[in-house]
N, CA and C of each residue as an Amber inpcrd file, in Angstrom:
protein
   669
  -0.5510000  19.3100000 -99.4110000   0.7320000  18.9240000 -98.8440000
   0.6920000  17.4390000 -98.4700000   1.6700000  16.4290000 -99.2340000
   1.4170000  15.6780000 -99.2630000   1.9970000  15.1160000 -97.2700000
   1.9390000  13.8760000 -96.8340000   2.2760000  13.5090000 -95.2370000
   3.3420000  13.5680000 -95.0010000   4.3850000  13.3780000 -96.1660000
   5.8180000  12.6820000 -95.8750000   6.4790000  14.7310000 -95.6000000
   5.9370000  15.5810000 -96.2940000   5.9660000  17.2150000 -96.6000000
   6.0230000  17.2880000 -95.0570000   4.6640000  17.1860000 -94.9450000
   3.7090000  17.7900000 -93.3750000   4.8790000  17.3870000 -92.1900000
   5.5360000  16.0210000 -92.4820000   6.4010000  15.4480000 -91.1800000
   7.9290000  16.0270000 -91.4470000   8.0390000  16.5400000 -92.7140000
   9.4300000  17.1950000 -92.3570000   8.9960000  18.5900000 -92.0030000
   7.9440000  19.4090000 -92.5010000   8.2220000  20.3250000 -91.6490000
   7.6450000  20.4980000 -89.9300000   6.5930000  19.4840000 -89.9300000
   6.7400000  19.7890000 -88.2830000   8.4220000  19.3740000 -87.6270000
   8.8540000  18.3180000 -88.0790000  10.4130000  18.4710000 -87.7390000
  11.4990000  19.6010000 -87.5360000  11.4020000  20.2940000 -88.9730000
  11.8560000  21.6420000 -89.0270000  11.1070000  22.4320000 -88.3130000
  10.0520000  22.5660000 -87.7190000   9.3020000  23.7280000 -87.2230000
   9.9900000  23.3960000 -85.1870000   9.8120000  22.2570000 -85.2130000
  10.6400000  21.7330000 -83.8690000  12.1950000  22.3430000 -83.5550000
  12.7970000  21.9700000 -84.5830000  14.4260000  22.7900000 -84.4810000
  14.2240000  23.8370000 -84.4640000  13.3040000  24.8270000 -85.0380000
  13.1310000  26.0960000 -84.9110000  13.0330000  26.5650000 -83.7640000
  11.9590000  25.8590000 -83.2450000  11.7180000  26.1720000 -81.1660000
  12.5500000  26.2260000 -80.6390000  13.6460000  24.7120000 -81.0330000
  14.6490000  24.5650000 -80.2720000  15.6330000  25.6600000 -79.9360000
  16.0100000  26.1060000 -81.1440000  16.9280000  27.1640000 -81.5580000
  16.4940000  28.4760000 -81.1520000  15.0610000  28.8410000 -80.9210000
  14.8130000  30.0320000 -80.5110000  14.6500000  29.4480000 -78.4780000
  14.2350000  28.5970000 -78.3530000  14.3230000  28.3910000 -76.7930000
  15.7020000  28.9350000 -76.2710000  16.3480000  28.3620000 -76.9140000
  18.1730000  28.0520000 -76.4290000  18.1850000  29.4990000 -76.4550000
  18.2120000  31.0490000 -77.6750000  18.3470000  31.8330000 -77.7620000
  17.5820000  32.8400000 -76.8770000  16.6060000  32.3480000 -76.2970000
  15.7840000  33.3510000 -75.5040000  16.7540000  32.9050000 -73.8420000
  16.8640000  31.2420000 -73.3300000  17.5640000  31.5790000 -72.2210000
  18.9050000  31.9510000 -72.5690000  19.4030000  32.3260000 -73.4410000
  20.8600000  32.8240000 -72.9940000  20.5940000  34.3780000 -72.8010000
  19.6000000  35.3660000 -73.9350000  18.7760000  36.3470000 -72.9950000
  18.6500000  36.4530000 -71.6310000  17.8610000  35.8260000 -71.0970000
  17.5060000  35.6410000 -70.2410000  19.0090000  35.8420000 -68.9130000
  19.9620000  34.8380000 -69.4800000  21.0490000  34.9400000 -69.1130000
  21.9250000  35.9610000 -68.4540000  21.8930000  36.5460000 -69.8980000
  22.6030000  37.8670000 -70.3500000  22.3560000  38.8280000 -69.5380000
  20.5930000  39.0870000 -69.4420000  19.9830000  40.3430000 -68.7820000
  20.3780000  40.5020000 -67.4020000  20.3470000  38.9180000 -66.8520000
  20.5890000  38.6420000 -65.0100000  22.2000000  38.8400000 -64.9120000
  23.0450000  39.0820000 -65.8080000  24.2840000  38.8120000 -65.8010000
  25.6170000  39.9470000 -65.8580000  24.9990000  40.6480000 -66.8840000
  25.4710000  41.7900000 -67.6390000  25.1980000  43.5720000 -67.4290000
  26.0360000  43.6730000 -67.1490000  26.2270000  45.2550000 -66.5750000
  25.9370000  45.7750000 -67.8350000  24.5030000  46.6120000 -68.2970000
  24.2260000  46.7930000 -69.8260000  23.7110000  48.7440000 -69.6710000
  24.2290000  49.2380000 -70.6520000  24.1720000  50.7450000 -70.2250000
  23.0170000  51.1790000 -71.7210000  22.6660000  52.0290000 -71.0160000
  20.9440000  52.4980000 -71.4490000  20.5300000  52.3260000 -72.6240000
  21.2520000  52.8920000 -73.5570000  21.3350000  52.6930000 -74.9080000
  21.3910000  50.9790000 -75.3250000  21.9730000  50.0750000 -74.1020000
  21.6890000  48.7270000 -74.6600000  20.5070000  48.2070000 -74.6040000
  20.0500000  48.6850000 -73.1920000  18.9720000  48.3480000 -72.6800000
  17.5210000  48.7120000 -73.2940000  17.9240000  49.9530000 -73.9860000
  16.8560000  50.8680000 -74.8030000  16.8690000  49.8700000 -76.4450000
  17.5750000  49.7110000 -76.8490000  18.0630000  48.8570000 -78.0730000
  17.3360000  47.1760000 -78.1120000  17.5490000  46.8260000 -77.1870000
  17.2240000  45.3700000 -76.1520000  15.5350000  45.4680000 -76.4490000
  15.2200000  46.7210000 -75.6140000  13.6130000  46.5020000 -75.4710000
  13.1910000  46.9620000 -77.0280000  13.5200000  47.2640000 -77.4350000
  12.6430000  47.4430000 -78.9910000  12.8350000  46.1950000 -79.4960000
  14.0130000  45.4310000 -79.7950000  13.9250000  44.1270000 -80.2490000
  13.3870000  43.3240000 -79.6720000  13.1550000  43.4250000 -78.5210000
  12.3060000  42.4970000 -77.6330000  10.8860000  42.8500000 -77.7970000
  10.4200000  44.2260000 -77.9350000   9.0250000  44.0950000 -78.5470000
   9.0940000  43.6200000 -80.1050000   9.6350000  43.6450000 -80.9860000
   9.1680000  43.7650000 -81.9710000   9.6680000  41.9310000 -82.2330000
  10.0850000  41.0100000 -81.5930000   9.9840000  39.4850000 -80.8410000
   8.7160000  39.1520000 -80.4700000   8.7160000  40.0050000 -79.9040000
   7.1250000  39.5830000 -79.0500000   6.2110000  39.6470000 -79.7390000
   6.0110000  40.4130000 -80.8760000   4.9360000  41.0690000 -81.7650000
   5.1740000  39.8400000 -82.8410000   6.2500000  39.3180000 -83.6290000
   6.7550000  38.1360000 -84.1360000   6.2490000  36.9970000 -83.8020000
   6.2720000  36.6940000 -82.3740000   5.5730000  35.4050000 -82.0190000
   4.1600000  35.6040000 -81.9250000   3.4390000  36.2180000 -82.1200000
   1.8330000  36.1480000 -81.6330000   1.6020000  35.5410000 -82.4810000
   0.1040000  34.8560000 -82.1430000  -0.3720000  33.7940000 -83.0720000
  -1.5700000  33.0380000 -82.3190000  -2.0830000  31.6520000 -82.9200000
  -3.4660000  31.6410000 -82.5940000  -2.9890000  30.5140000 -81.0310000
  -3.0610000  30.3860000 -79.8280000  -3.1160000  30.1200000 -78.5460000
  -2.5880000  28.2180000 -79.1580000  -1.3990000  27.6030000 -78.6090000
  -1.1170000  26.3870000 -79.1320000  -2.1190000  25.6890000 -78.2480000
  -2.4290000  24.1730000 -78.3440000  -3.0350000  23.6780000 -77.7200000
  -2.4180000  22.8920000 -76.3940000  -2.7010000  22.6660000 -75.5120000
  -1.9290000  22.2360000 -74.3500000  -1.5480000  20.6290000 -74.6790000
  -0.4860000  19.6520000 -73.8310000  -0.2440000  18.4770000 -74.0690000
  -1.2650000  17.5990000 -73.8460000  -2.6060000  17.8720000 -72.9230000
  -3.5430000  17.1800000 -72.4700000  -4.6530000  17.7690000 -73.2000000
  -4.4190000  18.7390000 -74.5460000  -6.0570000  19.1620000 -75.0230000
  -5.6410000  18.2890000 -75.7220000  -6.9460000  18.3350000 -76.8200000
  -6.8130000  17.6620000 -77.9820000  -6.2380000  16.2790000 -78.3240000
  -6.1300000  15.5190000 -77.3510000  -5.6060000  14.6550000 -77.7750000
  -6.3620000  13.3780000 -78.6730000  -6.2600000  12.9060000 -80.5420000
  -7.1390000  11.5260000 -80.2500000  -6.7600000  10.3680000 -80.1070000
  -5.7380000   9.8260000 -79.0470000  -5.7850000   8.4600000 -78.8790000
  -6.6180000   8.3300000 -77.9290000  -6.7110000   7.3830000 -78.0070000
  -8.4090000   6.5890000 -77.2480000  -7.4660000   6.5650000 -75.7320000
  -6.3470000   6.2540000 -75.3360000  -5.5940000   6.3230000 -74.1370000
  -4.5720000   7.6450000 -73.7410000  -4.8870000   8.1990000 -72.3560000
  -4.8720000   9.4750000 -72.2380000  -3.8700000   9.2890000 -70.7390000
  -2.6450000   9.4820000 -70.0790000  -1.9180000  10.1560000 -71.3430000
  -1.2290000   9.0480000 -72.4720000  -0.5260000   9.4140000 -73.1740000
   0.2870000   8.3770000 -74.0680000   1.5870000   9.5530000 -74.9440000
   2.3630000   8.4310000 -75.4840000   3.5750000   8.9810000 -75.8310000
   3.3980000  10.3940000 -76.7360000   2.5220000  10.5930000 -77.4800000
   2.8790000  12.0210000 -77.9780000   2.6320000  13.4890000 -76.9770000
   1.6030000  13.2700000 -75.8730000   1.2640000  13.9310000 -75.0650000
   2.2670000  14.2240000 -74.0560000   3.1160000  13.2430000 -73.3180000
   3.8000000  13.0150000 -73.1470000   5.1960000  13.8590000 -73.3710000
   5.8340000  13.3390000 -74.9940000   6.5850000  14.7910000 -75.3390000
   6.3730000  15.5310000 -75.7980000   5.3860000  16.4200000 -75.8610000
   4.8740000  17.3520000 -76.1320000   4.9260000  18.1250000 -74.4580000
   4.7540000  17.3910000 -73.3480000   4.8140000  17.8200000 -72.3750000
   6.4000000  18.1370000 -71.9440000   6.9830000  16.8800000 -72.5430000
   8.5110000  17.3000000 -72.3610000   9.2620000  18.4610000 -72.7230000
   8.7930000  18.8070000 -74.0470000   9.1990000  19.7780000 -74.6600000
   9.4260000  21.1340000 -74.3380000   7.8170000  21.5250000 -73.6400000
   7.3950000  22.4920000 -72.7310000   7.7230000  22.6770000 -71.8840000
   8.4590000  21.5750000 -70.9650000   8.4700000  21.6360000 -69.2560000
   9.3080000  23.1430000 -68.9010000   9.1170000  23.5820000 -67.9330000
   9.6050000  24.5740000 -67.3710000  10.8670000  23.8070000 -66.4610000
  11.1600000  22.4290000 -67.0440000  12.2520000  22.2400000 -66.1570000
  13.1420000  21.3570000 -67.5480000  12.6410000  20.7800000 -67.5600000
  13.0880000  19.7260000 -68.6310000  13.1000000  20.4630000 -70.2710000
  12.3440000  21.2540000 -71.0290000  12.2950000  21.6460000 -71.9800000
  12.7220000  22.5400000 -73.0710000  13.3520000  21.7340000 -73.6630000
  14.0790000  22.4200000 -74.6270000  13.5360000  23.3230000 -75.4270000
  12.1320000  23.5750000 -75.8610000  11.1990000  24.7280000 -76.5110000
  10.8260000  25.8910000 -75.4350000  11.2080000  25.7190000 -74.1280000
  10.8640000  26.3400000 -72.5600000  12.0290000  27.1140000 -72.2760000
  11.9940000  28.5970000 -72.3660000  13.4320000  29.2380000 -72.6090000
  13.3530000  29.6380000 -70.8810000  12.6300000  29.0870000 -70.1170000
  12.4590000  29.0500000 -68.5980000  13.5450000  27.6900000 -67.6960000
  13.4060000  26.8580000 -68.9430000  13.9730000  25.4710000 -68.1940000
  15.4310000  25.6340000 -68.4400000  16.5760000  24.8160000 -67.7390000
  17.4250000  25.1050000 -67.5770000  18.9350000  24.8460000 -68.8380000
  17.8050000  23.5940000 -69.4280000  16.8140000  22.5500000 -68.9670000
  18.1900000  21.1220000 -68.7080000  17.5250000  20.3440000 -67.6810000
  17.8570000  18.8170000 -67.4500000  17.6930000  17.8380000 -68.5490000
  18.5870000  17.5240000 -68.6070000  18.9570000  16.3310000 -69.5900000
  19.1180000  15.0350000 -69.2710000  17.8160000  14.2690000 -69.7740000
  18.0100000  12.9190000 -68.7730000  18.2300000  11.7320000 -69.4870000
  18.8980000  10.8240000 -68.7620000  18.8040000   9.4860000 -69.7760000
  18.4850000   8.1810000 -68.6360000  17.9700000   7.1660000 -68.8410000
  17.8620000   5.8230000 -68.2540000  19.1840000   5.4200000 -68.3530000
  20.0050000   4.8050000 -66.9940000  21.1090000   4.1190000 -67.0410000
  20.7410000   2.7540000 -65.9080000  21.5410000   1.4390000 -66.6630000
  21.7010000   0.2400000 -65.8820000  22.6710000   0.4190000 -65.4760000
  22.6820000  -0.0760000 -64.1980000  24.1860000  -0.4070000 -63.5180000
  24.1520000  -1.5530000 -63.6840000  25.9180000  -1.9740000 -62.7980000
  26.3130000  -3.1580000 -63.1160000  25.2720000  -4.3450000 -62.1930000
  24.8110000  -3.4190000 -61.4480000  24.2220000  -4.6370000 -60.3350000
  23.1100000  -4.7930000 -60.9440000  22.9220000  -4.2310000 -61.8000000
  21.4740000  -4.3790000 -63.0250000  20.2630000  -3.2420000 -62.7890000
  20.4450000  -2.6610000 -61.5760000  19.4040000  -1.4890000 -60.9230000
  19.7190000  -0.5920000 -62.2250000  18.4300000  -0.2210000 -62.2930000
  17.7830000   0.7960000 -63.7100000  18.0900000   2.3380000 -62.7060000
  18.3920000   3.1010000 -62.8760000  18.2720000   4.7930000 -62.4550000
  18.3790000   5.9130000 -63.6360000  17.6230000   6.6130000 -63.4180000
  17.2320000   8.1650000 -64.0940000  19.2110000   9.1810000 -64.0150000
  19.2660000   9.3420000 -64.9410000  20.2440000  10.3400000 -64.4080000
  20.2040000  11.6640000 -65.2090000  20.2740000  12.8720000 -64.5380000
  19.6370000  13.9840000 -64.9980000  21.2400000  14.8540000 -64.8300000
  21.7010000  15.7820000 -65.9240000  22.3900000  16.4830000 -65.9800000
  21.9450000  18.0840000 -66.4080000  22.5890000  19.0820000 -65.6200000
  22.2950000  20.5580000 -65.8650000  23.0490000  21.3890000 -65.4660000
  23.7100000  22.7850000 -66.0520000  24.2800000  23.3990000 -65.4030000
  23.1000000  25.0210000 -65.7650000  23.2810000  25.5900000 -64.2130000
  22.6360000  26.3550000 -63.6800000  23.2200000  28.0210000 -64.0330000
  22.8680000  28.7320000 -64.1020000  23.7370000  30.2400000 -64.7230000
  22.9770000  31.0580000 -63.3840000  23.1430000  31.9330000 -63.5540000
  23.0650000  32.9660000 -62.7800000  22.0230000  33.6080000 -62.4450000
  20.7380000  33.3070000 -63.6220000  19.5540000  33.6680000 -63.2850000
  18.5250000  32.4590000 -62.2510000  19.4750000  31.4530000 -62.0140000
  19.3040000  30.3540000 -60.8120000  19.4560000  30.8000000 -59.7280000
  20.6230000  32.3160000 -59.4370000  21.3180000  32.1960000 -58.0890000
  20.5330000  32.2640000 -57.0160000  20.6350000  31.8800000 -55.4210000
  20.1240000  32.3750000 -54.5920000  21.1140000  32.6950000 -53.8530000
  21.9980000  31.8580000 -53.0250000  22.9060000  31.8970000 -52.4390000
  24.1950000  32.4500000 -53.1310000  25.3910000  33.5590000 -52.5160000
  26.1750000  33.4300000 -53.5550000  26.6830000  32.6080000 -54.1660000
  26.9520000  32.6390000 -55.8430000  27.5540000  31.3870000 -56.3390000
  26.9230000  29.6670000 -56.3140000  25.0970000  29.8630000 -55.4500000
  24.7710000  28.7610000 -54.9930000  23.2480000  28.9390000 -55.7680000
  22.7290000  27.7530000 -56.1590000  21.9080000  28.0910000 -57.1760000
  20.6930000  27.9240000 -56.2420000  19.3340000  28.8010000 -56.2620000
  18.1650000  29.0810000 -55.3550000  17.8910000  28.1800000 -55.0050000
  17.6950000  27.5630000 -53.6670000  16.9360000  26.2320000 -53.2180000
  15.4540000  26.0630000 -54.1500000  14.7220000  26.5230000 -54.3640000
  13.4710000  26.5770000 -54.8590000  13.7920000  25.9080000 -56.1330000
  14.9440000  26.3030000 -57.0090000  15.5290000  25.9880000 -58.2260000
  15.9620000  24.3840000 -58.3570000  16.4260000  24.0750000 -57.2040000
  16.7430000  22.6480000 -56.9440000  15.5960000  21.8670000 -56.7810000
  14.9380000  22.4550000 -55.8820000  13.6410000  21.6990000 -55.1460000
  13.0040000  21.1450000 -56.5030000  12.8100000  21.8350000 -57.5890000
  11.9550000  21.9350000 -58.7950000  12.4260000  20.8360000 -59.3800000
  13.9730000  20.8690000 -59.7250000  14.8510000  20.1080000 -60.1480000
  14.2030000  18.5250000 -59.7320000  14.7240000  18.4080000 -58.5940000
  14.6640000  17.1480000 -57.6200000  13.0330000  16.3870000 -58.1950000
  12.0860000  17.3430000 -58.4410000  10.7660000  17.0060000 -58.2640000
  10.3230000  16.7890000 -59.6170000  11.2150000  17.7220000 -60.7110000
  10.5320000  17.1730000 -62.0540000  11.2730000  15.6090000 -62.5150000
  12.4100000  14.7570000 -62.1080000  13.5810000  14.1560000 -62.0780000
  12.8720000  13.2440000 -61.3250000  12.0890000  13.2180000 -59.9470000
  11.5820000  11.9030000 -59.4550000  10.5160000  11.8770000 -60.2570000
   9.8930000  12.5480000 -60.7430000   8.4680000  12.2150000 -61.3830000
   9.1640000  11.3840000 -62.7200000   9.9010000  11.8540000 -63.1990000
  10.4990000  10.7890000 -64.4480000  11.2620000   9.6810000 -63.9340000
  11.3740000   9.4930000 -63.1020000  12.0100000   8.1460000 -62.3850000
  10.7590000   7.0340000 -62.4670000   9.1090000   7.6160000 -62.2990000
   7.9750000   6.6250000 -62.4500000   8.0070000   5.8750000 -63.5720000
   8.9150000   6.2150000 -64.9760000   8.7840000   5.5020000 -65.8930000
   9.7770000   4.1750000 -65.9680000  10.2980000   4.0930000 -64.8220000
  10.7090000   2.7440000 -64.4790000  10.2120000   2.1170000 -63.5450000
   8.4380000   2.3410000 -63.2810000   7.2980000   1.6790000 -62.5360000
   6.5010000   2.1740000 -62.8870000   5.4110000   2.3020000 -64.0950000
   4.5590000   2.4210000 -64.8570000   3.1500000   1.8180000 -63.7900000
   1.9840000   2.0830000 -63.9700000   1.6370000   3.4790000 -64.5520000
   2.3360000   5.2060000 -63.2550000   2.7880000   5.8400000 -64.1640000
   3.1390000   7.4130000 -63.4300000   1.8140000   8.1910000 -62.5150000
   2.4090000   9.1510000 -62.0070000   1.2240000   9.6780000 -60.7380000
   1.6200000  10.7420000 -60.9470000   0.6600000  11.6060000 -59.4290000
   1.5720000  12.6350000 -59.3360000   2.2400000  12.7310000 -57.8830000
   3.0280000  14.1330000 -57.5450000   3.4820000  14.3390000 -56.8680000
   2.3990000  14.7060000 -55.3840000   2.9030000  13.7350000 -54.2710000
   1.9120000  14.0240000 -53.1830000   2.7050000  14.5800000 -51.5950000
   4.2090000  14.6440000 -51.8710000   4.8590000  14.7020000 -50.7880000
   6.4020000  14.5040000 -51.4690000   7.1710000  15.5570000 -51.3430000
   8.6410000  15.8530000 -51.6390000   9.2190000  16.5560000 -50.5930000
  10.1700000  15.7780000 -50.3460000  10.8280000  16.4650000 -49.1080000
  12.6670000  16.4420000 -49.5230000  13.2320000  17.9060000 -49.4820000
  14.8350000  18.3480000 -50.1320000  15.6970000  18.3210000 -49.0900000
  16.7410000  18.0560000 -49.0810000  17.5570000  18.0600000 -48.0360000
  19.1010000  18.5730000 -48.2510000  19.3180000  19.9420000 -48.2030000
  20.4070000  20.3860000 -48.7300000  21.3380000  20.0760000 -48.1850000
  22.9560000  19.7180000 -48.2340000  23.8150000  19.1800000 -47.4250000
  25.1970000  19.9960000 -47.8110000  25.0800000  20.7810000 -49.4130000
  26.1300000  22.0230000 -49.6010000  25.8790000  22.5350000 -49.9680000
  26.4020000  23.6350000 -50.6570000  25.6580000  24.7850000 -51.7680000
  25.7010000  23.9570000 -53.5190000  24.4980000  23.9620000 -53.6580000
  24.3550000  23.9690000 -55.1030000  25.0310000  24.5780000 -55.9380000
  26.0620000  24.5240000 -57.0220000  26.6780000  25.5760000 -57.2460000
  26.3130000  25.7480000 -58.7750000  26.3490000  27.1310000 -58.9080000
  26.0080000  27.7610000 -60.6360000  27.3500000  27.8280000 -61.2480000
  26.7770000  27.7350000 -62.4090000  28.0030000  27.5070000 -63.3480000
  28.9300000  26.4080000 -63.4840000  28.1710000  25.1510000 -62.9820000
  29.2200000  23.6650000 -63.1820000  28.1280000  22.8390000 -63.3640000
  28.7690000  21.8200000 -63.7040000  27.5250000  20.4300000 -64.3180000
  27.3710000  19.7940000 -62.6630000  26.0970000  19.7130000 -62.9440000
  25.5710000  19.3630000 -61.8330000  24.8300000  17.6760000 -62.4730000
  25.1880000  16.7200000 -61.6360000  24.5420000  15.6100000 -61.9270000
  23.7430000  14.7980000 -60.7730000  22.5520000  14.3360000 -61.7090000
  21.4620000  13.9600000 -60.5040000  21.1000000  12.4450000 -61.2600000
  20.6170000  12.0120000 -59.6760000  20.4860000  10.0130000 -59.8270000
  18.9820000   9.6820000 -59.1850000  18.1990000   9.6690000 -60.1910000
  17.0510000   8.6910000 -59.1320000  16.9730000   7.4230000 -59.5580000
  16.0840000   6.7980000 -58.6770000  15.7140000   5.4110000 -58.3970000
  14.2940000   5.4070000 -57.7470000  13.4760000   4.3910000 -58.0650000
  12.2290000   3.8880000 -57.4240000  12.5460000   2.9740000 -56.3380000
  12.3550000   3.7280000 -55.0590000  13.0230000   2.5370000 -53.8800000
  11.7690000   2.0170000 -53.2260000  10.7630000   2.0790000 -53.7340000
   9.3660000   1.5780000 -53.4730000   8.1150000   1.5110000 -53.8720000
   7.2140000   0.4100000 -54.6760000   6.5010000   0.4270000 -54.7970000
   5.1730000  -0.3980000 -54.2910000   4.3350000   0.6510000 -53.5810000
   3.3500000   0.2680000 -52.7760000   1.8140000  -0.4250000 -53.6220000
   1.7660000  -0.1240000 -55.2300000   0.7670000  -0.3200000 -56.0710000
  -0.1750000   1.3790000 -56.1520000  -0.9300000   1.5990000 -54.9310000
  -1.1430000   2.8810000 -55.0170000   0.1400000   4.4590000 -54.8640000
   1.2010000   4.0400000 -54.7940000   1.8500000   5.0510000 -54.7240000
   3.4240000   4.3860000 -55.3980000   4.4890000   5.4910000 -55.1020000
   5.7400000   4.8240000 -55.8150000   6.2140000   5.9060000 -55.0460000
   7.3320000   5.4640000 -54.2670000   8.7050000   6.3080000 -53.3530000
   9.5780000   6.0300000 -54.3190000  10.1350000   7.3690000 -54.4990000
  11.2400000   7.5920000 -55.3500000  12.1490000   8.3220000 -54.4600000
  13.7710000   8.0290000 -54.6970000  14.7000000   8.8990000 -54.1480000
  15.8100000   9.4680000 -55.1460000  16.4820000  10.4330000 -54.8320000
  17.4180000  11.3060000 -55.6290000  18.7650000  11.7030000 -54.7710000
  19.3670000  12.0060000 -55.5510000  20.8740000  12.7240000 -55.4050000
  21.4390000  14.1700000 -56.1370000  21.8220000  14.5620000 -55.8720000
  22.6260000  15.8570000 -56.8490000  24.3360000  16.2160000 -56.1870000
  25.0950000  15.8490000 -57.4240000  26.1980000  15.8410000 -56.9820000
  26.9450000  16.7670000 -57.9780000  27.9630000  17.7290000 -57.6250000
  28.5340000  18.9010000 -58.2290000  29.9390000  17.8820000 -58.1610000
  30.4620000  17.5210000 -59.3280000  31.6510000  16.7620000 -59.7010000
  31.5210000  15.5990000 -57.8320000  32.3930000  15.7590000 -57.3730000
  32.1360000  14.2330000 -56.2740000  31.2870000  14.4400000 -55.3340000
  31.1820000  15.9570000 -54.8770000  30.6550000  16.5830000 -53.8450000
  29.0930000  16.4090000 -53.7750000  28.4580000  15.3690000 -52.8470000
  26.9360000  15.8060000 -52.5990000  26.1880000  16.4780000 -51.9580000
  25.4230000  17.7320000 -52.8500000  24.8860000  19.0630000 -52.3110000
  23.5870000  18.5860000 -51.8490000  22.5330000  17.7620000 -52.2180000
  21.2740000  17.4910000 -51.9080000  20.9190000  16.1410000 -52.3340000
  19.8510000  15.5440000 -51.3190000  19.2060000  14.5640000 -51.5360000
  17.8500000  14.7980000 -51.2290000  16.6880000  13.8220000 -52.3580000
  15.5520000  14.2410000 -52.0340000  14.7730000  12.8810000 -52.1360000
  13.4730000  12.7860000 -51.5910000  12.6440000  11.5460000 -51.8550000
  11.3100000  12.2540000 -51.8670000  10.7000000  11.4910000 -53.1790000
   9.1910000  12.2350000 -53.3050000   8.6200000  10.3460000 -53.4820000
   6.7950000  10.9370000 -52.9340000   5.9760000   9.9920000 -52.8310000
   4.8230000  10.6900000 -54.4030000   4.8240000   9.8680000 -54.9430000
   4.0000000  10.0930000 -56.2170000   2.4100000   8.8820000 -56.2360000
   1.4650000   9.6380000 -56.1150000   0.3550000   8.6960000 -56.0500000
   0.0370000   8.7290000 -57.4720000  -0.5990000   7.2340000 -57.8110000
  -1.0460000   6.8870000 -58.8060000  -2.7470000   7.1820000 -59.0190000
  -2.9740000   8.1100000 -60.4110000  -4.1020000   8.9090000 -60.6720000
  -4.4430000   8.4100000 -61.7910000  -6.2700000   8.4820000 -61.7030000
  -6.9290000   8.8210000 -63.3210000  -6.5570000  10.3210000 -63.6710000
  -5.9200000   9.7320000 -65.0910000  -5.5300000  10.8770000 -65.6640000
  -6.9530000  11.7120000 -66.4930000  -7.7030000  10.5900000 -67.3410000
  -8.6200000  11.2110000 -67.5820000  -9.7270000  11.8820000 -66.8780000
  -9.7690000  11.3060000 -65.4830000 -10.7550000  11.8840000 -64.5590000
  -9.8900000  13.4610000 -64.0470000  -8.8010000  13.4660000 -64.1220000
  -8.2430000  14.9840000 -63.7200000  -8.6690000  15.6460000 -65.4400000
  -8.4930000  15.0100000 -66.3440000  -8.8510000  15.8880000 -67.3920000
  -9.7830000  16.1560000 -67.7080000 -10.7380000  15.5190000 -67.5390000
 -12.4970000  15.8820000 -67.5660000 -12.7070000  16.9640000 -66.7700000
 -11.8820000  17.2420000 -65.3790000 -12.7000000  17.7430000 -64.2790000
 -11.9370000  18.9710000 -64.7790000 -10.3430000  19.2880000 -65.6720000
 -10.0310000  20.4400000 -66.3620000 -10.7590000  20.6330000 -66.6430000
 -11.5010000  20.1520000 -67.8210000 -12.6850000  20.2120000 -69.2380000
 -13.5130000  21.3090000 -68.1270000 -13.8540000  20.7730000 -67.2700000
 -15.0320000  21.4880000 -66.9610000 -15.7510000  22.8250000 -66.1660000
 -13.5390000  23.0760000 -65.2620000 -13.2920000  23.8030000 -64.6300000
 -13.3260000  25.0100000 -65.6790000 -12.7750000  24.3970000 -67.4350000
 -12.1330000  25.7500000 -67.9650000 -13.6010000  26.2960000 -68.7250000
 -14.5900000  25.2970000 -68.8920000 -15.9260000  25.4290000 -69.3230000
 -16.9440000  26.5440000 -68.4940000
């Protein structure tokens, strides 16, 4: 198989994820949602085993195994991690997922802005999507805010501050910014606003880490 082969179908093999991610959370959806009578439910679980039996296969490798660039992490690891996220990921029929893009304002300040709408297998509150669900939100959203203060960390201190109900079933839009950088650490802050209304604000402290020294000390934990 010649390279130019190999790169369209890992491409195609990508839309495939995509398309089955998207299809497993609306499942997912469905099940938390839908008043379903026995015979559906009985119908449901056979296709759902015989899904499950479909996907088996040999264990993928994680975003931090295998990697060979000589610099660890770096951009393919990276989205490969994106892909996966349980918050952010579109192959992750767990994530919701948040959709983010880098925006300049006019005053020239760089901010993260993250869009998502939440369904029902979010709820906690009625009609109000689980604090825990947000919290997650808030925390995967400042950690991608570090890529407008390089090098990224991790998370050492996040603190949420709810101010309405989060609400399911509407676009929910979120704003970070880096409002500090100390060299060993980076304060980041956030917003989440349901059309004008602001439901939560959050600020996380992200310390700056050897990545390869946390991955060695994986290596050796899983050894």
């Amino acid at each position: 198989m010649s390279g130019r082969e190999a790169g369209d179908r890992a491409v195609e093999r990508r839309e495939r994820a995509v398309e089955l991610g998207h299809e497993l959370r609306e499942i997912i959806e469905r099940l938390s949602s839908r008043e379903l009578s026995l015979e559906r439910l009985e119908r449901a679980t056979r296709l759902a085993t015989d899904l499950r039996e479909a996907l088996d296969g040999e264990r993928r490798a994680r975003w931090y195994e295998e990697v060979s660039e000589a610099t660890f992490p770096n951009p393919r690891s990276w989205d490969d991690h994106r892909d996966y996220s349980p918050v952010r990921g579109s192959m992750n029929p767990l994530a919701p997922p948040l959709r983010t893009e880098i925006v300049e304002r006019p005053e020239g300040r760089r901010v993260v802005v993250g869009r998502v709408r939440l369904g029902t297998a979010h709820e906690g509150l009625p009609q109000g999507a689980h604090g825990g669900v947000v919290a997650a939100l808030f925390d995967d959203l400042l950690g991608a805010t570090q890529v407008l203060a390089p090098p990224v960390g991790v998370t050492a201190k996040l603190v949420v501050r709810f101010r309405n109900v989060t609400p399911i079933e509407e676009e929910l839009r979120f704003e970070s910014w880096i409002a500090r950088d100390r060299g060993s650490y980076v304060l980041a802050k956030a917003t989440c606003h349901a059309a004008d209304k602001l439901t939560a604000n959050a600020e996380g402290i992200f310390m700056r880490v050897d990545f390869g020294r946390i991955r060695e000390q994986t290596a050796r934990r899983e050894s």
